[in-house]
mmCIF file of the N, C-alpha and C atoms, coordinates in Angstrom:
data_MODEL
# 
_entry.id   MODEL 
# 
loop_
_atom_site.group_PDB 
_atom_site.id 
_atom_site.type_symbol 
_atom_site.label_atom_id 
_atom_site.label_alt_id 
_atom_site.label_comp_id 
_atom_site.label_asym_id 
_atom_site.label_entity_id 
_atom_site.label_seq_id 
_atom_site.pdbx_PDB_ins_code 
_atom_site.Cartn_x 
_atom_site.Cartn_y 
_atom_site.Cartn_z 
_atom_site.occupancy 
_atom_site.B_iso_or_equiv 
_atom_site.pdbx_formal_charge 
_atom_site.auth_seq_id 
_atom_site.auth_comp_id 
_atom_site.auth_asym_id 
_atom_site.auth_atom_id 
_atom_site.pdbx_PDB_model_num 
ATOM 1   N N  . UNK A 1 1  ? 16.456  -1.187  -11.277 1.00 0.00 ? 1  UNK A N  1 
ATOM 2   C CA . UNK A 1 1  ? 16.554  -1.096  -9.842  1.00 0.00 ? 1  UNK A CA 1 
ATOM 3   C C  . UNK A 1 1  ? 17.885  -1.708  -9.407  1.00 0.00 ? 1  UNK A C  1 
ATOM 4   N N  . UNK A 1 2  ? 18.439  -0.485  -8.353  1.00 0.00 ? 2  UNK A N  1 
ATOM 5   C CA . UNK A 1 2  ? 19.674  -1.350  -8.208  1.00 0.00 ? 2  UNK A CA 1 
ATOM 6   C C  . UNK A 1 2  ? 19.557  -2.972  -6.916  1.00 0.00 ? 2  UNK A C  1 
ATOM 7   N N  . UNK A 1 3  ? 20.337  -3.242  -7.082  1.00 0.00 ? 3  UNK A N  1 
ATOM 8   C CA . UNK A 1 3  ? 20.954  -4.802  -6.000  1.00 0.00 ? 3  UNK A CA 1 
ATOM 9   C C  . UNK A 1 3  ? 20.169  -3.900  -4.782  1.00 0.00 ? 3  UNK A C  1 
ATOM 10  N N  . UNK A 1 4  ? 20.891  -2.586  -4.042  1.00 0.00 ? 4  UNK A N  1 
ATOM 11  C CA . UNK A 1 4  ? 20.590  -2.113  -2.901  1.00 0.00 ? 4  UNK A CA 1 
ATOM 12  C C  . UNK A 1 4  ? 19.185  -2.023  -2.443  1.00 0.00 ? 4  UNK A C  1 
ATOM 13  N N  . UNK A 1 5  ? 18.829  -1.519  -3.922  1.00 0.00 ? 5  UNK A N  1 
ATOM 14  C CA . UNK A 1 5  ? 17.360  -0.805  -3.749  1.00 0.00 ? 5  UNK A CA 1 
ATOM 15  C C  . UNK A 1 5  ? 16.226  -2.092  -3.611  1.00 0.00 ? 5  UNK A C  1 
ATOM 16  N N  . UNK A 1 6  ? 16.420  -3.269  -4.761  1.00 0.00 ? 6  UNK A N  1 
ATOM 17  C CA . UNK A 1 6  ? 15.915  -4.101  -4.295  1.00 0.00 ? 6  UNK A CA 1 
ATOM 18  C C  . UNK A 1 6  ? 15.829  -5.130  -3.228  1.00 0.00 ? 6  UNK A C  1 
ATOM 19  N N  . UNK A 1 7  ? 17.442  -5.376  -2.581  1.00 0.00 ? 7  UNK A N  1 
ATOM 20  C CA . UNK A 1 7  ? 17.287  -5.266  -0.706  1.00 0.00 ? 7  UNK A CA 1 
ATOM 21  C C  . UNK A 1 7  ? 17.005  -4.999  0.217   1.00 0.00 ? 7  UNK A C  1 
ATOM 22  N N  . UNK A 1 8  ? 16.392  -3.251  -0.189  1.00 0.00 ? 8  UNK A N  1 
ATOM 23  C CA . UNK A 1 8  ? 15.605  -2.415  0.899   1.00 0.00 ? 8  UNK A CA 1 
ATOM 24  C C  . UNK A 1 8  ? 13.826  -3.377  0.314   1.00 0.00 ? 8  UNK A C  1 
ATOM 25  N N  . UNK A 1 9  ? 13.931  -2.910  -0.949  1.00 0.00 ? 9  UNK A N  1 
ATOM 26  C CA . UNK A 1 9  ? 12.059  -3.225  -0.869  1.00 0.00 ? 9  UNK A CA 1 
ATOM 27  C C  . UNK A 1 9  ? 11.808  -5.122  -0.649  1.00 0.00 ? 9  UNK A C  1 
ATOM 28  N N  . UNK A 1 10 ? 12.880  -5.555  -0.343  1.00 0.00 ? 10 UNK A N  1 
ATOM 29  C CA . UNK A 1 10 ? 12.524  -6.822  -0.103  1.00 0.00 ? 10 UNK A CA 1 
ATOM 30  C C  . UNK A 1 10 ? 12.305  -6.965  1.823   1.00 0.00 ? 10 UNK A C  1 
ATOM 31  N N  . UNK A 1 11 ? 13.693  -6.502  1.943   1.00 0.00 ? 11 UNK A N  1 
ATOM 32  C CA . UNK A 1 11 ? 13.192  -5.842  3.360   1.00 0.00 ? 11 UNK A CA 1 
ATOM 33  C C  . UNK A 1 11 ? 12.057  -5.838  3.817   1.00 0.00 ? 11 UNK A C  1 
ATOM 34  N N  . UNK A 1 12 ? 12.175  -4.666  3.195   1.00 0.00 ? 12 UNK A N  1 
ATOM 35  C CA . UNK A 1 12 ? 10.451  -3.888  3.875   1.00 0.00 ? 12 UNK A CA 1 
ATOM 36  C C  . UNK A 1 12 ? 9.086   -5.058  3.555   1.00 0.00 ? 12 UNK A C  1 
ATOM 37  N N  . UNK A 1 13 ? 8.888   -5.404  1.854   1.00 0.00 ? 13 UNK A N  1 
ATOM 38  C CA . UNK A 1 13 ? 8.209   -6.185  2.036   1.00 0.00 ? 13 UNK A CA 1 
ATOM 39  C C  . UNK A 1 13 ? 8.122   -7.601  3.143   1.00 0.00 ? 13 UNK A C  1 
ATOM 40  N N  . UNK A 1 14 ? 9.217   -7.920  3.892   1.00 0.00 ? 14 UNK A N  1 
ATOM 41  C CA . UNK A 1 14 ? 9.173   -8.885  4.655   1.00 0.00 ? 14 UNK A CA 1 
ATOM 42  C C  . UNK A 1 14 ? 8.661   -8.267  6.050   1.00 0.00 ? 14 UNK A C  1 
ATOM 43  N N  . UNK A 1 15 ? 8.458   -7.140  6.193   1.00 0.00 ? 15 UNK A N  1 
ATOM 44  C CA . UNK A 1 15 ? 8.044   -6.756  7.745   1.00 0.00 ? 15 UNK A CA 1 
ATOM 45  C C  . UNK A 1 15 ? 6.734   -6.366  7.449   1.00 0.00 ? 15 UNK A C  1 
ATOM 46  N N  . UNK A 1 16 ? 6.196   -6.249  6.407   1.00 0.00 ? 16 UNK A N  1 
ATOM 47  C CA . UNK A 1 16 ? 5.063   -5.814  5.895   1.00 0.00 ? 16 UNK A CA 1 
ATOM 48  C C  . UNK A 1 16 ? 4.164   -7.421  5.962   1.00 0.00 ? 16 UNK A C  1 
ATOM 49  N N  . UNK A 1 17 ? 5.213   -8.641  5.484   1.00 0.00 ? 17 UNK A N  1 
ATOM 50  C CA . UNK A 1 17 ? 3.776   -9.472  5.874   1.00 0.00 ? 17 UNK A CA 1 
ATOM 51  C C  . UNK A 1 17 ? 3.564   -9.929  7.040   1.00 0.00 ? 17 UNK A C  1 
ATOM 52  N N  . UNK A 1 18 ? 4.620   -9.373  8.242   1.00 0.00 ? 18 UNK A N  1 
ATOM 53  C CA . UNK A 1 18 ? 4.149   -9.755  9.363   1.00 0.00 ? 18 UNK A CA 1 
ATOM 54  C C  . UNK A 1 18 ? 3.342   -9.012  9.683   1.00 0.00 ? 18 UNK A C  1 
ATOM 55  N N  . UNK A 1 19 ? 2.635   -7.935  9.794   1.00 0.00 ? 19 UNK A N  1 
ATOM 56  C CA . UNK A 1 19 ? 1.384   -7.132  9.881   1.00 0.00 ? 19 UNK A CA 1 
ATOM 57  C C  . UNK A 1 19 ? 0.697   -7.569  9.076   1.00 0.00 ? 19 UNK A C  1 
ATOM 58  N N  . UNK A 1 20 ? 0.627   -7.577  7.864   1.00 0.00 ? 20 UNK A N  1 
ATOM 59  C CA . UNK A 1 20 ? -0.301  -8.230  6.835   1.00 0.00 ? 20 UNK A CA 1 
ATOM 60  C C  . UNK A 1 20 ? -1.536  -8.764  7.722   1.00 0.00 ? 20 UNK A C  1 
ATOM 61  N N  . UNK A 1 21 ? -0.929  -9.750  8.583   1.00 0.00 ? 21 UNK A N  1 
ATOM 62  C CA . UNK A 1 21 ? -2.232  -10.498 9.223   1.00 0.00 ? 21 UNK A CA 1 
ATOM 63  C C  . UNK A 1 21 ? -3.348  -9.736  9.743   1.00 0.00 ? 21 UNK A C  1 
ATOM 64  N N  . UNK A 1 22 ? -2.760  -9.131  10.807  1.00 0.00 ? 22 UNK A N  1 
ATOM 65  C CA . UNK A 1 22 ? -3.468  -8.119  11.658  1.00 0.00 ? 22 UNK A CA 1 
ATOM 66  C C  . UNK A 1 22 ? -4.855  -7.045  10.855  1.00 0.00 ? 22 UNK A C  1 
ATOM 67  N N  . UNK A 1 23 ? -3.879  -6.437  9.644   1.00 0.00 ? 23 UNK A N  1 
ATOM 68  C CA . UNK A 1 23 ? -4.635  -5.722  8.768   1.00 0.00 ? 23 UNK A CA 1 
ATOM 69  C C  . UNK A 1 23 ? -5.883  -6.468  8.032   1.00 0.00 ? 23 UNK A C  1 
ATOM 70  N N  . UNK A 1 24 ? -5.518  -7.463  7.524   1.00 0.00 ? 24 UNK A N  1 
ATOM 71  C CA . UNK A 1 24 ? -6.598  -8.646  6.924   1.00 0.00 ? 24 UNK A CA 1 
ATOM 72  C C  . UNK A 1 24 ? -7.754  -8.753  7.512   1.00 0.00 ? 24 UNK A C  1 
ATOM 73  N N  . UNK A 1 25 ? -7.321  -8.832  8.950   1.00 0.00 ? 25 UNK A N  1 
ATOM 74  C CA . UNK A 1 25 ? -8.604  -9.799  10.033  1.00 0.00 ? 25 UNK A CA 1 
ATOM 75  C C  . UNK A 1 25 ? -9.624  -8.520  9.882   1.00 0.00 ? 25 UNK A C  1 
ATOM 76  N N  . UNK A 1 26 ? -9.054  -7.204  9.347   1.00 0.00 ? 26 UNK A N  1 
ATOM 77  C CA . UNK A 1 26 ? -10.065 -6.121  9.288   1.00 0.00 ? 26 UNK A CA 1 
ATOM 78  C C  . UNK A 1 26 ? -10.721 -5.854  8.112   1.00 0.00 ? 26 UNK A C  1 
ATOM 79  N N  . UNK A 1 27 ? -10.378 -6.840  6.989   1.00 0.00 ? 27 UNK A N  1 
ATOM 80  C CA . UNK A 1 27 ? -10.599 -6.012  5.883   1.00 0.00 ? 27 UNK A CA 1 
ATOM 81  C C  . UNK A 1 27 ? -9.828  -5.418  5.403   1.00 0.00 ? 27 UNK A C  1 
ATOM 82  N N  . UNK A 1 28 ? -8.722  -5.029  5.856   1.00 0.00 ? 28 UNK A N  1 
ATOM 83  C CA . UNK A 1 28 ? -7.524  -4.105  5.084   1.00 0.00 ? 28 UNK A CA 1 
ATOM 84  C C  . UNK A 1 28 ? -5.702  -4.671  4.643   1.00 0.00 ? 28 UNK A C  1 
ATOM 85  N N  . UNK A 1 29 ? -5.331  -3.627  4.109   1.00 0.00 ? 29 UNK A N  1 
ATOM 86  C CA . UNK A 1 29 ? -4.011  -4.121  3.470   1.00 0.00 ? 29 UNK A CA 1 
ATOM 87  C C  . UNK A 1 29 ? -3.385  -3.308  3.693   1.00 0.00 ? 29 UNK A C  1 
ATOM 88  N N  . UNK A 1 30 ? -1.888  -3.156  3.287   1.00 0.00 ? 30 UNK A N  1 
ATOM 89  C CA . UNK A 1 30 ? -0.751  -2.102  3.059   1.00 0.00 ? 30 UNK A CA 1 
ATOM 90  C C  . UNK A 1 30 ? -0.200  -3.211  2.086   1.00 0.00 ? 30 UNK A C  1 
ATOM 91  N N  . UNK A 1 31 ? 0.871   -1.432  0.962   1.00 0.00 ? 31 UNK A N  1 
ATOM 92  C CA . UNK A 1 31 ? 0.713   -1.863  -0.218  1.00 0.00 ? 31 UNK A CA 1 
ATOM 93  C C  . UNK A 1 31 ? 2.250   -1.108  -0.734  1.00 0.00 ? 31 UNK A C  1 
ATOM 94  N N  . UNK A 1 32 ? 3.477   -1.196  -0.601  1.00 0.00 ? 32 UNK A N  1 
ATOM 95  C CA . UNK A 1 32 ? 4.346   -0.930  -1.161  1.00 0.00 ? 32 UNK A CA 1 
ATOM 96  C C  . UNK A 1 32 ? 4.531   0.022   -2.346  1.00 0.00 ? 32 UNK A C  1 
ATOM 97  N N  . UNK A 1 33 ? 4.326   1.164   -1.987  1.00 0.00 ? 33 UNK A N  1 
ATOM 98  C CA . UNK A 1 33 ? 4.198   1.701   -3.622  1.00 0.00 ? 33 UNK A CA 1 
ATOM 99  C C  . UNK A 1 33 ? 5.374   2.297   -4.137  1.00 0.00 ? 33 UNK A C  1 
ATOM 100 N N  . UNK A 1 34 ? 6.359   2.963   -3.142  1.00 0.00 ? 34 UNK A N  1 
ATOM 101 C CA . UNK A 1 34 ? 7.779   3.130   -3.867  1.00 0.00 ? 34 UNK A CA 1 
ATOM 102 C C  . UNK A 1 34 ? 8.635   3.363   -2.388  1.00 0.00 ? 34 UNK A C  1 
ATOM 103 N N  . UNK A 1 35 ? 10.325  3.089   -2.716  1.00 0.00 ? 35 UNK A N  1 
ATOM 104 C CA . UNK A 1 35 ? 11.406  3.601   -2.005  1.00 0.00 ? 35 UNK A CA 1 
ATOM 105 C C  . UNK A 1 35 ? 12.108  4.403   -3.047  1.00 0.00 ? 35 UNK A C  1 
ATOM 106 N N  . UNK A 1 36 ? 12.098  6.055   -2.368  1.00 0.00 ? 36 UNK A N  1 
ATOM 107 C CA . UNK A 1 36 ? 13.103  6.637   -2.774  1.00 0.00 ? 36 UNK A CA 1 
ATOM 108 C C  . UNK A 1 36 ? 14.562  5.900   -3.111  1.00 0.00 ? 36 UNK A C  1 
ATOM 109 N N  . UNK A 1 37 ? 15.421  7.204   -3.447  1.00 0.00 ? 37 UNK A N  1 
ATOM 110 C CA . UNK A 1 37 ? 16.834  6.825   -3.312  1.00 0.00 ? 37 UNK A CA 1 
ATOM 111 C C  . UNK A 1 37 ? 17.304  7.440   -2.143  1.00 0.00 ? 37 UNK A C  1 
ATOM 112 N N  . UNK A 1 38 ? 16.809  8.201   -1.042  1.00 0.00 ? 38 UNK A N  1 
ATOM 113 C CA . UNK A 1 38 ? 17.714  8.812   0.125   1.00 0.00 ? 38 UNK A CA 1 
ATOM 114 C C  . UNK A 1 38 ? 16.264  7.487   1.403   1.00 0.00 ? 38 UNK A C  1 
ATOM 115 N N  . UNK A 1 39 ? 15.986  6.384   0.618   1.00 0.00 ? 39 UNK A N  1 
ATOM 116 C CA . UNK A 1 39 ? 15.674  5.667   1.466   1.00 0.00 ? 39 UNK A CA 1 
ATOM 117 C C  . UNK A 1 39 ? 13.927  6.210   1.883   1.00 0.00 ? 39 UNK A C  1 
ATOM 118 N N  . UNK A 1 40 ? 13.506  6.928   1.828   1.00 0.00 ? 40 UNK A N  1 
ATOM 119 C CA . UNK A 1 40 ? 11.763  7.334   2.056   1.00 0.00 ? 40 UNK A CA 1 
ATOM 120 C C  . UNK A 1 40 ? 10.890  6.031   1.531   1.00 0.00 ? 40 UNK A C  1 
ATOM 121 N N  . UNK A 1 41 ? 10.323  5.959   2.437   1.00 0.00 ? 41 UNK A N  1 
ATOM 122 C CA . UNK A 1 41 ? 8.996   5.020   1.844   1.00 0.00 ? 41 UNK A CA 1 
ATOM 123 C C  . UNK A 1 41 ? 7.404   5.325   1.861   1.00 0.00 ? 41 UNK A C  1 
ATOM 124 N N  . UNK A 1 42 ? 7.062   5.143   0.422   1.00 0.00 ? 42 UNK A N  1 
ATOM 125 C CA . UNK A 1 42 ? 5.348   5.702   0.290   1.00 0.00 ? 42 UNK A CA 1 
ATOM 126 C C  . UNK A 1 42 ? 4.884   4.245   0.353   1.00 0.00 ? 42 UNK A C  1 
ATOM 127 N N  . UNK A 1 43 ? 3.637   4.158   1.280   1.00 0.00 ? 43 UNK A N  1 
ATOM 128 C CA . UNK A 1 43 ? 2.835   3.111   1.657   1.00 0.00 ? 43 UNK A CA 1 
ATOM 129 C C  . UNK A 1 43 ? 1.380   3.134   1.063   1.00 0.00 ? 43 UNK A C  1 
ATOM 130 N N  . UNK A 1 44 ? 0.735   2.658   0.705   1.00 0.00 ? 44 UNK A N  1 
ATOM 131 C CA . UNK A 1 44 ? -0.756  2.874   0.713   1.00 0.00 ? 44 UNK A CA 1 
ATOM 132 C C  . UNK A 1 44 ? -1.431  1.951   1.225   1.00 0.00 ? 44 UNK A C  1 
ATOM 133 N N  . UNK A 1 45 ? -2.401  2.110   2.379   1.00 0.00 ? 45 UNK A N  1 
ATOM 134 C CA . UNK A 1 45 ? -2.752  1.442   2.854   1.00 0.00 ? 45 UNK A CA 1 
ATOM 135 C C  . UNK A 1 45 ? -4.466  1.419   2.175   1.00 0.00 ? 45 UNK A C  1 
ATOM 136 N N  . UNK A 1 46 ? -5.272  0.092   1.926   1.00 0.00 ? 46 UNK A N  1 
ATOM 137 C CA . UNK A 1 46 ? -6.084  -0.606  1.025   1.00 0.00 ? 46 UNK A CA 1 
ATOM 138 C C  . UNK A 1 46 ? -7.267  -1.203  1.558   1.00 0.00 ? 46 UNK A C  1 
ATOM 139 N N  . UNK A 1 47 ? -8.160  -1.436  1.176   1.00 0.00 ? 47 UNK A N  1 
ATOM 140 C CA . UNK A 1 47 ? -8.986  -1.881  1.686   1.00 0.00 ? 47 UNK A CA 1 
ATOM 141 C C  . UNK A 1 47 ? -10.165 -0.867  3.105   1.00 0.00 ? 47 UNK A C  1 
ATOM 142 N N  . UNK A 1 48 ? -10.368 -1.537  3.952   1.00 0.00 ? 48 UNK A N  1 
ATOM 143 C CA . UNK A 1 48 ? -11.221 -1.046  5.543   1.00 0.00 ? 48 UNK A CA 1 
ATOM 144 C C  . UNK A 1 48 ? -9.718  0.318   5.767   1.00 0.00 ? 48 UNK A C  1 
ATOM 145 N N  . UNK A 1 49 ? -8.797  -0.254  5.164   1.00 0.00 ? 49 UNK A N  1 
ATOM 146 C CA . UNK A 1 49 ? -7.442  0.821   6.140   1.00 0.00 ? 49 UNK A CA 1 
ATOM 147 C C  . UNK A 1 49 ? -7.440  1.903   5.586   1.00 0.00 ? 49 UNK A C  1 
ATOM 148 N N  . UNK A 1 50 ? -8.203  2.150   4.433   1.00 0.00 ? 50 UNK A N  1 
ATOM 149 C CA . UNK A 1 50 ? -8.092  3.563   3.569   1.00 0.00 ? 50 UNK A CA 1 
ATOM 150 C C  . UNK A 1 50 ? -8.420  4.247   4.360   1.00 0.00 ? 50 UNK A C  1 
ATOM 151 N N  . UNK A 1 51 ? -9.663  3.893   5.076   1.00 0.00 ? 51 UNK A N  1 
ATOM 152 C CA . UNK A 1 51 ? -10.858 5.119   5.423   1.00 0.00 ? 51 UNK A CA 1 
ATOM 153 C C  . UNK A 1 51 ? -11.291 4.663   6.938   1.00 0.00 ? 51 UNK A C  1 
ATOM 154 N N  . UNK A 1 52 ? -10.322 3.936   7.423   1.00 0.00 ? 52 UNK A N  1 
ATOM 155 C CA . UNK A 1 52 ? -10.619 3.532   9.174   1.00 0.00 ? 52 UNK A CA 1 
ATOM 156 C C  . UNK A 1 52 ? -10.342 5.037   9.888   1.00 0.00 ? 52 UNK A C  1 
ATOM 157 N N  . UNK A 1 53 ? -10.640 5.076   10.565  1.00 0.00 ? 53 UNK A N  1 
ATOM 158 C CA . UNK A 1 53 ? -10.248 6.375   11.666  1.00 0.00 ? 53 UNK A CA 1 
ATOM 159 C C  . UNK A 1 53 ? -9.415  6.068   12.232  1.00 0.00 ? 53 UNK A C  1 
ATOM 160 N N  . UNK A 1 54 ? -8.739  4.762   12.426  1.00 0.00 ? 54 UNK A N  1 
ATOM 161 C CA . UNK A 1 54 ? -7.386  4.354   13.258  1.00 0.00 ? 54 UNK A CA 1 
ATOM 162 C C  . UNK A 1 54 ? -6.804  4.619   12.318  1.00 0.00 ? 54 UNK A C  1 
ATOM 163 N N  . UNK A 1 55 ? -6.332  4.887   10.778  1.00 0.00 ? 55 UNK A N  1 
ATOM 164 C CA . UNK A 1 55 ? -5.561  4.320   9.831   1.00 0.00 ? 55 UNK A CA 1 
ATOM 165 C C  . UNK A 1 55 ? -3.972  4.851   10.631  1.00 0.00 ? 55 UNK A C  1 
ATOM 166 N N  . UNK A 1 56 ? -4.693  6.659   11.088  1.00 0.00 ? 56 UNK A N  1 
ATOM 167 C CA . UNK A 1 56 ? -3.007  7.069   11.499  1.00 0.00 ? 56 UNK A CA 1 
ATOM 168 C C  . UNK A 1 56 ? -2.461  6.436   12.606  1.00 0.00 ? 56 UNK A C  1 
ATOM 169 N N  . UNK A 1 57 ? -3.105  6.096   13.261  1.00 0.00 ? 57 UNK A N  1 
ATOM 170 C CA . UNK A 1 57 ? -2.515  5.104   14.300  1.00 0.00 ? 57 UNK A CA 1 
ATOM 171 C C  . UNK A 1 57 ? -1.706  3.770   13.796  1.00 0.00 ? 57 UNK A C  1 
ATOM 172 N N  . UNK A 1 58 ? -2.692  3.258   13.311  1.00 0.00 ? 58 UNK A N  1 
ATOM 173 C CA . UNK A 1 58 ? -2.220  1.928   12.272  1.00 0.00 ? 58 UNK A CA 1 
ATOM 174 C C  . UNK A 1 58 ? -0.890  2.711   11.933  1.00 0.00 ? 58 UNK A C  1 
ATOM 175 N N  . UNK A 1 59 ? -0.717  3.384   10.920  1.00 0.00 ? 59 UNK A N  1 
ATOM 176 C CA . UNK A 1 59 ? 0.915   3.735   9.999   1.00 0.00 ? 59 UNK A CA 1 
ATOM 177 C C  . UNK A 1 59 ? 1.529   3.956   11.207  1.00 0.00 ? 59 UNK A C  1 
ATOM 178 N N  . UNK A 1 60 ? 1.377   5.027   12.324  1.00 0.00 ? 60 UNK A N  1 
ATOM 179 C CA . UNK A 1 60 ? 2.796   4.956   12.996  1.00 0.00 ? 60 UNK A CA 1 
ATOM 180 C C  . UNK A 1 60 ? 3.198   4.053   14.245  1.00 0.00 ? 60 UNK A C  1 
ATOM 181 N N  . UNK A 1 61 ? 2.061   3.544   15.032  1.00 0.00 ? 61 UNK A N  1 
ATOM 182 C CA . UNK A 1 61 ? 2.164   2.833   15.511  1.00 0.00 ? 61 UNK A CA 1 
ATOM 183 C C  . UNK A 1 61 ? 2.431   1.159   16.078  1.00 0.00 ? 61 UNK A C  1 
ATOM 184 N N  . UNK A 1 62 ? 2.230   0.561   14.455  1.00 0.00 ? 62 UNK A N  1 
ATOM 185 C CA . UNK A 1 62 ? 1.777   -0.622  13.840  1.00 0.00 ? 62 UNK A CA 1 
ATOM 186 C C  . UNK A 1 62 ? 2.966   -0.838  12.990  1.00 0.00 ? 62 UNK A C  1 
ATOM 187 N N  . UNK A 1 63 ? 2.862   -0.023  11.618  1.00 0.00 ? 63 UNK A N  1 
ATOM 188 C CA . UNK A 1 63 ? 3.573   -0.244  10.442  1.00 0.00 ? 63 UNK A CA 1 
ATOM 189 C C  . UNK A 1 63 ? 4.915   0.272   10.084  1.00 0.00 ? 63 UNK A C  1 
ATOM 190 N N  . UNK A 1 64 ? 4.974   1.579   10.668  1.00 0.00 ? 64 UNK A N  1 
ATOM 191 C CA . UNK A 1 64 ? 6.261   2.557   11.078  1.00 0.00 ? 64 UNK A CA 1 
ATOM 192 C C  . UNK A 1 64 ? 7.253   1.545   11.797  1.00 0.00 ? 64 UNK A C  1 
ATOM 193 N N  . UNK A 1 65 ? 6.468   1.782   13.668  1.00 0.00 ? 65 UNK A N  1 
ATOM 194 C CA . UNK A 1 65 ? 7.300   1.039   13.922  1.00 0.00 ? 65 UNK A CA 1 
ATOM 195 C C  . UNK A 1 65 ? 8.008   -0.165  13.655  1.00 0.00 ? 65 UNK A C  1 
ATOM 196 N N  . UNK A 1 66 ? 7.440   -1.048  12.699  1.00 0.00 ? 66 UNK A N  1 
ATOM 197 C CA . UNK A 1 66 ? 7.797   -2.426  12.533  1.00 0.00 ? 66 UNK A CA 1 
ATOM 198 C C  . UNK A 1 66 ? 8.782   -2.315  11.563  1.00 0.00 ? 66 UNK A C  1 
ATOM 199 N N  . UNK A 1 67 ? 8.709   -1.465  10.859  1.00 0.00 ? 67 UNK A N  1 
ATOM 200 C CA . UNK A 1 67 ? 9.916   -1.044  10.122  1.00 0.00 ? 67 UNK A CA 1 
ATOM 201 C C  . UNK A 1 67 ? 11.054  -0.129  10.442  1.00 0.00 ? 67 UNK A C  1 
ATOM 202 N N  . UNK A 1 68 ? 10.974  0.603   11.051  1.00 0.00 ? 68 UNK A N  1 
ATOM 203 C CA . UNK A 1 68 ? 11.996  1.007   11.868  1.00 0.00 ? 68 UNK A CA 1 
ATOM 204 C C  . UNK A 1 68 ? 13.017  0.235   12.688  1.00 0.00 ? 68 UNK A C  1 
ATOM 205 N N  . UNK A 1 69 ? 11.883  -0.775  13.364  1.00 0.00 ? 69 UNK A N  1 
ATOM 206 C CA . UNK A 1 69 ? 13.185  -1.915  14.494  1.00 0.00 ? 69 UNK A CA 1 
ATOM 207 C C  . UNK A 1 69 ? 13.656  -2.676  13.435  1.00 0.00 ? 69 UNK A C  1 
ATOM 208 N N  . UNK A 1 70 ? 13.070  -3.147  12.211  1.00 0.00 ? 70 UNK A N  1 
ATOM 209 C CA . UNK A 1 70 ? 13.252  -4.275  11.794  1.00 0.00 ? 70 UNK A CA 1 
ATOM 210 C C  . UNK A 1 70 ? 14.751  -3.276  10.646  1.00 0.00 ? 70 UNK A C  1 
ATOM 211 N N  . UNK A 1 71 ? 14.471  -1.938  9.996   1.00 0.00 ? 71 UNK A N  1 
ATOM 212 C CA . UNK A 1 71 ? 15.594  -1.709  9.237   1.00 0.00 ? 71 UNK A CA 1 
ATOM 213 C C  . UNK A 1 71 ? 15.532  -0.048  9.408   1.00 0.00 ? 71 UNK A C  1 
ATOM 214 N N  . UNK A 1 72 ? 16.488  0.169   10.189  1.00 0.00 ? 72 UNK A N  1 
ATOM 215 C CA . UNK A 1 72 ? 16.587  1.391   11.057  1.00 0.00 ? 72 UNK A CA 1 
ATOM 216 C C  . UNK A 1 72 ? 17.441  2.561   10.051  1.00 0.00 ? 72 UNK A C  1 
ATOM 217 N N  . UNK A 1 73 ? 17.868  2.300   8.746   1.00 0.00 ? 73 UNK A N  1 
ATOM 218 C CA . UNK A 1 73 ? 18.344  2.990   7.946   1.00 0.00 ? 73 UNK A CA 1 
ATOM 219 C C  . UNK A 1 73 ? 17.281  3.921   7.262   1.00 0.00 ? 73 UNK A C  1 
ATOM 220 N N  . UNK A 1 74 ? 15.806  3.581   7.143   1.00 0.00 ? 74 UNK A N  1 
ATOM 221 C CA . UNK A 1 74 ? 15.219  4.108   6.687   1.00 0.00 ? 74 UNK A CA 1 
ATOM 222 C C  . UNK A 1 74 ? 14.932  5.508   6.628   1.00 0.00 ? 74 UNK A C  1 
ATOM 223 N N  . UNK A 1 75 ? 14.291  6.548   5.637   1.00 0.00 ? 75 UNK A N  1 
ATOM 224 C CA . UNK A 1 75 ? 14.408  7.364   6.056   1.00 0.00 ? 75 UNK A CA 1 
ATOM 225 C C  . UNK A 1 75 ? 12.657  7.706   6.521   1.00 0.00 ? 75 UNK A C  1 
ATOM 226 N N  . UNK A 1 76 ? 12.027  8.578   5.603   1.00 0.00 ? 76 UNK A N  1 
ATOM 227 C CA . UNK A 1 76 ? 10.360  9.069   6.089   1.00 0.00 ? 76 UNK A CA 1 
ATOM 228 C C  . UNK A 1 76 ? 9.429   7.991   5.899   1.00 0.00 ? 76 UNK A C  1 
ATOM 229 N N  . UNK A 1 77 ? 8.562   7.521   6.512   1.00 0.00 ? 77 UNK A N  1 
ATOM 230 C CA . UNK A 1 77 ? 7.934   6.711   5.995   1.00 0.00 ? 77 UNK A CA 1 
ATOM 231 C C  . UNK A 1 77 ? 5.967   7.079   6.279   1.00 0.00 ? 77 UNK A C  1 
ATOM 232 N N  . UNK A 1 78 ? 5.552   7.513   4.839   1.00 0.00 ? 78 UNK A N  1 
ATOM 233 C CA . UNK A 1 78 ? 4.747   8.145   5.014   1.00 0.00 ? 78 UNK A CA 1 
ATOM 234 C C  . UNK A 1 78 ? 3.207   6.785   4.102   1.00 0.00 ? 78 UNK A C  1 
ATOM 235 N N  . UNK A 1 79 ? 2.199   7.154   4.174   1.00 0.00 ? 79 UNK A N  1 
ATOM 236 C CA . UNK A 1 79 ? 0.992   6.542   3.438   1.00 0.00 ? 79 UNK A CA 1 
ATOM 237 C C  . UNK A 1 79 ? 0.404   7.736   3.062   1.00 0.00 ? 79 UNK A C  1 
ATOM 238 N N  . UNK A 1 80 ? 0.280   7.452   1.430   1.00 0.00 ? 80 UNK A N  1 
ATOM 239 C CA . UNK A 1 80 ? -0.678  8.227   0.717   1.00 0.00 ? 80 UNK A CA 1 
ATOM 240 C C  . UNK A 1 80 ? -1.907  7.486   0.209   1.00 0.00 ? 80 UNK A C  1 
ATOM 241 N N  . UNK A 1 81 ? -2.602  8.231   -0.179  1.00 0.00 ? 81 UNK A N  1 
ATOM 242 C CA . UNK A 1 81 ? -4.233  8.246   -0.768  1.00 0.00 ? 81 UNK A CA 1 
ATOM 243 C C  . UNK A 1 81 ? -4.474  7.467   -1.647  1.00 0.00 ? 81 UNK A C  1 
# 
């Protein structure tokens, strides 16, 4: 992994544990599972968040955005299964 790449996923993991909390108090997690190289990020969200009926709300409203303000280079940022 390059210097860059591990700057982005450190990044991200740092905006990820400020939600962390929120997700917890439910039972649930998000879970880093890869950054491309044109910058994309796959999420999986764990726990109550797999199978909540908010989950899509949660990713773009919650988790998206927090990564977006926090590192605006990013590119798709999607949660899989």
């Amino acid at each position: 992994m390059s210097i860059v790449q591990e700057s982005i996923n450190q990044q991200i993991e740092q905006v990820l544990d400020t939600v962390r909390p929120y997700l917890q108090a439910d039972g649930g997690d998000v879970e880093l599972v890869e950054v491309s190289d044109n910058n994309d990020v796959m999420l999986r969200l764990t726990g109550n968040c797999s199978s909540c009926s908010m989950s899509d709300m949660t990713m773009t409203a919650g988790i998206e955005e927090s990564l977006r303000r926090s590192i605006p280079n990013l590119g798709k940022i999607q949660a899989i299964k």
